[in-house]
C-alpha positions as CSV (number, residue, x, y, z in Angstrom):
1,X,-19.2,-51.1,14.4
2,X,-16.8,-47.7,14.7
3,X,-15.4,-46.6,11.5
4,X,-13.4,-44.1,11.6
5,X,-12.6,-41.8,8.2
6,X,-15.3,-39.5,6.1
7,X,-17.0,-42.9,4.1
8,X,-20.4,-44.0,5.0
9,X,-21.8,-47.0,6.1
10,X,-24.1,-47.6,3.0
11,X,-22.2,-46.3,-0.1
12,X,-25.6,-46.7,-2.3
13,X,-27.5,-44.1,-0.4
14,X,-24.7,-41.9,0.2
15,X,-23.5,-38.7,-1.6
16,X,-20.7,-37.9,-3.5
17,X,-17.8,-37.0,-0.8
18,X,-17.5,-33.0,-1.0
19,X,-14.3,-31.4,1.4
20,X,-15.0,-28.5,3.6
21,X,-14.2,-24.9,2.4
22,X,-10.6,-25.1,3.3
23,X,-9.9,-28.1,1.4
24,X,-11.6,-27.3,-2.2
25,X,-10.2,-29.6,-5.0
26,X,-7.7,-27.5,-7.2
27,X,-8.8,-27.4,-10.7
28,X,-5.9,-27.1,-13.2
29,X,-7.7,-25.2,-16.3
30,X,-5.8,-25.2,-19.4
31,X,-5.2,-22.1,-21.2
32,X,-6.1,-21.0,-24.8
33,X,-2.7,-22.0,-26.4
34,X,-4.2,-20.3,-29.6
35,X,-4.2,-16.5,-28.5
36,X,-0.3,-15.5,-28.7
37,X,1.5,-13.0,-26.3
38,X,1.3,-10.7,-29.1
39,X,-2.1,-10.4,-29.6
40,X,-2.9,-9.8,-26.2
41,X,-3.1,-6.1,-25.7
42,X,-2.6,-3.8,-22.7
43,X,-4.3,-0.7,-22.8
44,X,-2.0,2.3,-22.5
45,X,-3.3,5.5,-22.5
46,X,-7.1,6.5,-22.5
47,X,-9.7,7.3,-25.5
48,X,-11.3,10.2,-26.1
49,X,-14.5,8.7,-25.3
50,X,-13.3,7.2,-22.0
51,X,-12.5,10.6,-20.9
52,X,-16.6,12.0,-21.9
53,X,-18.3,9.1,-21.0
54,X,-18.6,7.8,-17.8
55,X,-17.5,4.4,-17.0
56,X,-20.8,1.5,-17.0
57,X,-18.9,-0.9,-14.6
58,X,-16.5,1.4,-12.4
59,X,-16.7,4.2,-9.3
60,X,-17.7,7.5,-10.4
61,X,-16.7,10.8,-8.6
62,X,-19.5,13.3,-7.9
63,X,-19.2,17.2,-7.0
64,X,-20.8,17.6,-3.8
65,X,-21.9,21.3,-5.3
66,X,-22.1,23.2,-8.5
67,X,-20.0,25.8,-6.8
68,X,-16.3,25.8,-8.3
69,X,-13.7,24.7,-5.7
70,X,-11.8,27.9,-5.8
71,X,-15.0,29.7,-4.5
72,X,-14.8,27.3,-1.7
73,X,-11.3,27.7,-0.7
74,X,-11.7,31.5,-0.4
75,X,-14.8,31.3,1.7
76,X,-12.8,28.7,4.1
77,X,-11.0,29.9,7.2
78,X,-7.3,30.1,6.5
79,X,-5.1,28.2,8.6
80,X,-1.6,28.8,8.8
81,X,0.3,26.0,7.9
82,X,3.4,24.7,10.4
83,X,6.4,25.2,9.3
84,X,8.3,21.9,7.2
85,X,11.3,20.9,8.8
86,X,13.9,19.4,6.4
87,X,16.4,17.3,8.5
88,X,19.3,15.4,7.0
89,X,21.1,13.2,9.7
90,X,24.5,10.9,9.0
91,X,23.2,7.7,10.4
92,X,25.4,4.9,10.9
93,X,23.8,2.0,9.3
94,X,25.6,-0.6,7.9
95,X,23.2,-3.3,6.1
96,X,19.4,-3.8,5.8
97,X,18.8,-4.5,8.9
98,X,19.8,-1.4,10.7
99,X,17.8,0.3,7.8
100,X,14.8,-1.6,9.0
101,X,15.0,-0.2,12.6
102,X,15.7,2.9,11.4
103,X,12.6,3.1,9.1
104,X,10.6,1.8,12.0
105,X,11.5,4.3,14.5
106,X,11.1,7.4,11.9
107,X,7.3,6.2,11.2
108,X,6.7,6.1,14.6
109,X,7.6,9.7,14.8
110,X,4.1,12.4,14.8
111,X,4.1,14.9,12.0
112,X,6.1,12.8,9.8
113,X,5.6,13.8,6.5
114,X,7.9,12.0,4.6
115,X,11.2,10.4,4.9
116,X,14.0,8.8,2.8
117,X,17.3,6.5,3.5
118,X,19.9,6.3,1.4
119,X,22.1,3.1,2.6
120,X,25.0,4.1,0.3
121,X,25.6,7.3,1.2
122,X,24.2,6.6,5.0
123,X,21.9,9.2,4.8
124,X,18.9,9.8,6.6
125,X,16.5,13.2,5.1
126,X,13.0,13.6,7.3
127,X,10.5,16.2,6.2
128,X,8.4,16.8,9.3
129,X,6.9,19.3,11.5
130,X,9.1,18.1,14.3
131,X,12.4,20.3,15.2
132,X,15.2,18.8,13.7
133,X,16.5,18.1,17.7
134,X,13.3,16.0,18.3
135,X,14.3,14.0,14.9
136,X,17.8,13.8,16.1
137,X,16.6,12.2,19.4
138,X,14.3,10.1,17.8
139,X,16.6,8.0,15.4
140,X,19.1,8.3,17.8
141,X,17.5,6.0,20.1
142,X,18.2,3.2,18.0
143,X,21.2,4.3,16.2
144,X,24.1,6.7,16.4
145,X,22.8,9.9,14.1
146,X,24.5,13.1,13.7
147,X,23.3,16.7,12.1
């Protein structure tokens, strides 16, 4: 005989019917209906003690030396930094979209710092190490920019 579905043949020796992993059974659980909003409380700042004693059930962040970090940063060879380009380009974008392909090309860019677009005012500020011409080139590939 061919059965087809999850039953067995001989339901006294068989087990309780348990789905795979991706079908678990949802369990509603009810909530306390006792504990009002307002006695729930959100922790907002620290205590003293929290800042003195270190935390029993969270990361802790070790000093790698006893030697104070400035004593490190004068022993270090000193780079010298590239200069930050500040670039503010009129873009012409018109809704969200054209924002999105903006933002897209811009964080494909290398030595990106940061960037901002302000729709309303169409404006477009980079902060990179890139020349404000390679910038210009860059979002201009997907929309009309200007200095």
């Amino acid at each position: 005989m061919v059965r087809h579905g999850h039953r067995p043949l001989d339901p006294q020796k068989s087990k309780p019917y348990s789905p795979c992993s991706s079908q678990l059974p949802i369990i509603l659980t009810t909530r306390n209906k006792s504990v009002k909003p307002s006695d729930v409380h959100r922790k907002r700042s620290a205590h003293i003690h929290d800042l003195t004693n270190p935390p029993t059930n969270g990361s802790t962040r070790y000093l790698l030396s006893d030697r104070p970090f400035i004593d490190c940063l004068s022993d270090s060879d000193h780079v010298t930094a590239k200069p930050k380009h500040v670039v503010v380009l009129r873009v012409s974008i018109h809704y969200k979209g054209c924002e999105g392909k903006v933002k897209k090309q811009i964080s494909k860019m290398k030595g990106l710092i940061s960037f901002s677009i302000d729709l309303a005012t169409k404006k477009v500020t980079v902060i990179s190490d890139v020349t404000p011409s390679s910038v210009l080139a860059s979002v201009s590939k997907v929309k009309n920019a200007q200095l």
